[in-house]
Structures are given as structure tokens and as C-alpha cells.
N, C-alpha and C positions, 0 to 999 in steps of 0.2 A: 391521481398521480402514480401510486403501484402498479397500474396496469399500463399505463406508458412505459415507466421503468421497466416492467416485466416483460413488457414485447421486447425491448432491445436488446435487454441480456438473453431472450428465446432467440431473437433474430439473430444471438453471434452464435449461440450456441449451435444453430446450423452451419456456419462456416469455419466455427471448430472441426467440427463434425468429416467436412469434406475436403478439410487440412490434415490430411495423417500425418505428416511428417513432423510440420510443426507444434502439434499438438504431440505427437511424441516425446519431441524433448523439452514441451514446457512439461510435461510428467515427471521428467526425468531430470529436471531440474529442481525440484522442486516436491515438496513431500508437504502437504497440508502446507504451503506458503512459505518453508524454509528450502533454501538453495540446498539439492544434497550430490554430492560429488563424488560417486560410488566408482570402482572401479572392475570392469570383467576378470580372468584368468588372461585374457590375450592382452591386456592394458588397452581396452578400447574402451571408450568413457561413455557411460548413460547406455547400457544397453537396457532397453525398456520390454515387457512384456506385453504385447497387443493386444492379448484377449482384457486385461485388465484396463488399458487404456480406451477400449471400446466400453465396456462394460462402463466405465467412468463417463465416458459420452454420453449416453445415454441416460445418464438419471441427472445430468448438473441441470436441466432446467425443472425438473419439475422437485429438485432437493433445494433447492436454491434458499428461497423463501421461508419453508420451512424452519432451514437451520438457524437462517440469521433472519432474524425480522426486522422491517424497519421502523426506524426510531423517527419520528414525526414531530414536522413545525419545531427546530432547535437553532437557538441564536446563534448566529453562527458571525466569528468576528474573522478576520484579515490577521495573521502573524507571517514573519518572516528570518530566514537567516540572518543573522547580523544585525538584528533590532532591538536600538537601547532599550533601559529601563525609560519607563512615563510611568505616568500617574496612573495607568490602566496596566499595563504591564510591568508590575516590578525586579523582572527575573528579565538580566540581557541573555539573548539567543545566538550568542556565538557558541553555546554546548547545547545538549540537550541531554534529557535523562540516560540517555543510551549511548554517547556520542559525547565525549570532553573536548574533542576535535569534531565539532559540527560543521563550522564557517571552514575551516582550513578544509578538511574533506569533501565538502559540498564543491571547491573551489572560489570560494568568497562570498560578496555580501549580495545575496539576493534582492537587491533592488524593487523594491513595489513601483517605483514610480513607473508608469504606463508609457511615458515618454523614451523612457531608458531600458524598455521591453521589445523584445518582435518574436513572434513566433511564443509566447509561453516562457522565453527564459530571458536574461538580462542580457543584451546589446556588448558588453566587455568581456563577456568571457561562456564559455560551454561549461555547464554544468555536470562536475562528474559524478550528481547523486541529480534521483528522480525530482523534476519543481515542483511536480503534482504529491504534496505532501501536505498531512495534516498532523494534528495534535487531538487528543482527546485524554479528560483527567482521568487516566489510571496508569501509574507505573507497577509491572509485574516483579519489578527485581528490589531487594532492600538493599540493605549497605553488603549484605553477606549473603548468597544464595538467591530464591524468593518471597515473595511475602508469604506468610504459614496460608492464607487462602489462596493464591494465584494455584496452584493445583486442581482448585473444585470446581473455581469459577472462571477459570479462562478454558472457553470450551474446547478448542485445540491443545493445551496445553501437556498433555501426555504426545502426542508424537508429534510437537514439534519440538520438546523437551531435547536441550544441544546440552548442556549441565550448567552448574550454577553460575556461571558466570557472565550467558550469553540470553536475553532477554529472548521471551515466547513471542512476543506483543510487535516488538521493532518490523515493518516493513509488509504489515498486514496488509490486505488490500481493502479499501474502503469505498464504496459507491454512492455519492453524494446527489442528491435531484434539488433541483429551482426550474418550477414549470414546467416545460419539458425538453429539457437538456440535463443530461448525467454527465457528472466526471468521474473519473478513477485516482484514486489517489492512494499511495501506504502511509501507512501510520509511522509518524518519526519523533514526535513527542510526545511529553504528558503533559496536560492540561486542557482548558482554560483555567489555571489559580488551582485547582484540585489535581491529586495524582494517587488518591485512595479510592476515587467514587467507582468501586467495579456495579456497584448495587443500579444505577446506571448504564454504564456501558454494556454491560452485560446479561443487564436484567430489568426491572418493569420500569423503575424509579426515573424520575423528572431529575434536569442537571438544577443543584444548587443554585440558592441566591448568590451574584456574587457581582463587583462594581462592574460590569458590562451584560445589565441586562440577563444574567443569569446565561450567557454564552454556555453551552456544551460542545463545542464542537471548534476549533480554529483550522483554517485553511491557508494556504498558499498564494502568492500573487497569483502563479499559474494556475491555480482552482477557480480564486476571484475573478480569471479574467475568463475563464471557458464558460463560465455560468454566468458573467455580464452582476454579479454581484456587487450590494454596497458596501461598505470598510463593515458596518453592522447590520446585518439580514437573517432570512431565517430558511432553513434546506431540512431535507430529510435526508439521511444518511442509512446506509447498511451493511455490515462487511461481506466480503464476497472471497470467492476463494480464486486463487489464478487464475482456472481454466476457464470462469466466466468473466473475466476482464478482458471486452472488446478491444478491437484495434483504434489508436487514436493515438493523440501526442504525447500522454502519459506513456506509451509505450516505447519513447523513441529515443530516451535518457538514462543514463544511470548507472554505476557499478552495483548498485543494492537493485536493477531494475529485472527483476527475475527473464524477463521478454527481453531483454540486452544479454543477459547471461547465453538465452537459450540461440538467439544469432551467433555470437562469437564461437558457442559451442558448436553447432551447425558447421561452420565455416572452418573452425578447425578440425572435426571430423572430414567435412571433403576436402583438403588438402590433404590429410593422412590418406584419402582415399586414394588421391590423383599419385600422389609420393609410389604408392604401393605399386600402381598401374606400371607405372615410370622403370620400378626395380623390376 
């Protein structure tokens, strides 16, 4: 299964490659997987350095792997926006650990049911955050600041560091496989039932027993449905970093959806450009 995976992300990696423009301002949106919104001397936004962006090109497929390995055969269960407490999930998901306004922000209840779905997202309303979301147990932030390890062991966590108030973890990009189909997803919660297990996430350890099959990993309707997945199954996962997240329907949603950011940005640079023409 790694070397399927691994062809797809080499095969975007080429059409990153022979995209400058839009690989420019996904750079320049973005710094290790946080949105960053720097401004020139002239007030023109994202000006980006090319030798650096090339240079970036050129090693995401063969760093890839390396950095983030994947984590193998993990239960992987179905959660959503707006889903009550049961007996398997005690915690309702109208917030989430990064998000008190999740359902309200998201634009409502993400619906699983498959009937009241088309395209990835719910039939009654556009979703103003990405569907392609998951959860995994580790929260980086405590009630005050971060937790005294999220420093050591969240491997980005020095520059994607925003200060204490703003989560490392939120909005990560995540690479999910079932056979041979990958989705992309960011990371928007913490769990299945754990939200300390870094020794996991981020390192060798198996996820916890716990009342569903020891799940490590929760996904999205929109996840469940691009992998053809059952309510409880099992996928390997990996986190990836921007510029290896392929084109697909994960990229076509979202105020937190870094690839939504880098269009709108685009589009409002050439307008400023046409404006300019005009005077």
C-alpha cells in the first residue's frame, strides 16, 4: 500500500512542479501548514522568494516519507459535526477542542446520512470549513498556553508556534489510504476518547484500548465516502505537508482550507493587478 501511496503523492509532486504560480502562493500562504499573511514595503501580499520555492520542489518527494511515516492498519471510525452523545461517543461535537463554535462555524450539522450528501458535503447548505476532516487523540493546547511536552514532540511545532493561545495541531494535513485510494484531510479534533496520546501520534506506540475497537483515528462523512469506508474500518494514515496535497475535492472547501485561501489570494492580487493597468 506505501508504494501506491507514494506514487500519487510523486505523481502530484510533478504537477506542483510545473505549476509556478500556484505553488507560489501555496508557499506563501502558508509556512510549515499555518496560513501566514506577511506583507511587502509596496503593500502587496505574499511576495514569495523563487529560488526557495524551487528548491522546496524539489526535495517534497523524496522528504516526504521520511518525515512523517506511516502509521499502519488503524480503526478507524466515522464522527461528525453536530453528533450527539451515544454510547460510543460520549462528548457532543458541536465544539471541538480548538473550536467552541464548531457546528456554527462549519455552517451546521454535517449530516452522514449518504442520502442527504452529493458531491462530499451535505445537500442543505456549503460548508464554510473543509468536510475532508478528521480527529486524532492528541490536544496540543491546555487550559493556559501548551501542554509542557507539545514543544518536543509535535514535530513542527517551533515554526508553526502563532503563541499560546493558538493550537500547532489544528488544520494539519493528514493522508489517509483504504486500498488504493488516498484522501486528504486536516486535522480538527482531538480524539477517538484520548487527547494526550502524543506517544502515538507521533511516535511508535499502538492507539489505546478503548469502547470501539481501539479506533485511533476518526474521519469525516466526506472521508468515509471518498474511501467507500464502513461506520468502523481500518486505513493507514500519514501527515503530509501542503505542497504534497494533490488536487481533489478536499481542496475545493473551506475558510481554514489553505488551497481556498491561496485562490482568493490569487484573484485578489489580479484584480489589484488589472486596477493598476486601468490607472
Amino acid at each position: 500500500m506505501e508504494k501506491r501511496c507514494s506514487l500519487g503523492l510523486f505523481s502530484f509532486a510533478i504537477f506542483f512542479a510545473l505549476d509556478p504560480a500556484f505553488a507560489a502562493q501555496i508557499e506563501a500562504v502558508t509556512e510549515n501548514g499555518k496560513p501566514s499573511f506577511r506583507k511587502s514595503s509596496g503593500d502587496r501580499l505574499f511576495r514569495v522568494d523563487s529560488t526557495a520555492v524551487a528548491a522546496r520542489q524539489r526535495s517534497a518527494p523524496s522528504g516526504l516519507t521520511r518525515l512523517y511515516p506511516w502509521k499502519r492498519s488503524i480503526v478507524t471510525t466515522v464522527f461528525w459535526i453536530g453528533e450527539r452523545p451515544n454510547g460510543n461517543n460520549p462528548v457532543p461535537n458541536r465544539t471541538s477542542c480548538w473550536d467552541k463554535q464548531w457546528a456554527k462555524n462549519y455552517g451546521g450539522f454535517d449530516d452522514p446520512n449518504r442520502a442527504h450528501r452529493s458531491n462530499y458535503i451535505p445537500v442543505k447548505f456549503t460548508p464554510r470549513q473543509n468536510p475532508f476532516y478528521c480527529a486524532l487523540p492528541y490536544n496540543d493546547k491546555a487550559c493556559s498556553g501548551h501542554r509542557p511536552e507539545a514543544p518536543r514532540v509535535v514535530p513542527w511545532f517551533k515554526v508553526a508556534y502563532q503563541g499560546p493561545a493558538v493550537s500547532t495541531c489544528k488544520d494539519r494535513w493528514v493522508a489517509i489510504c483504504k486500498g488504493n485510494r488516498t484522501v486528504y484531510a486536516q486535522w480538527e479534533d482531538a480524539g477517538p476518547f484520548r487527547t494526550d496520546h502524543w506517544q502515538y501520534v507521533f511516535g511508535n506506540e499502538r492507539p489505546k484500548r478503548n469502547l470501539n475497537k481501539g479506533a485511533g483515528l476518526d474521519v469525516s462523512p466526506a472521508v468515509r465516502d471518498y474511501l467507500g469506508l464502513k461506520e468502523t474500518d481500518v486505513t493507514d494514515w500519514q501527515f503530509v505537508e501542503v505542497r504534497d496535497v494533490p488536487p481533489g475535492p478536499w481542496r475545493s472547501y473551506g475558510e481554514n482550507n489553505h488551497f481556498v485561501i491561496a485562490r482568493r489570494q490569487l484573484a485578489q492580487n489580479a484584480q489589484r493587478s488589472g486596477d493598476k493597468r486601468k490607472n
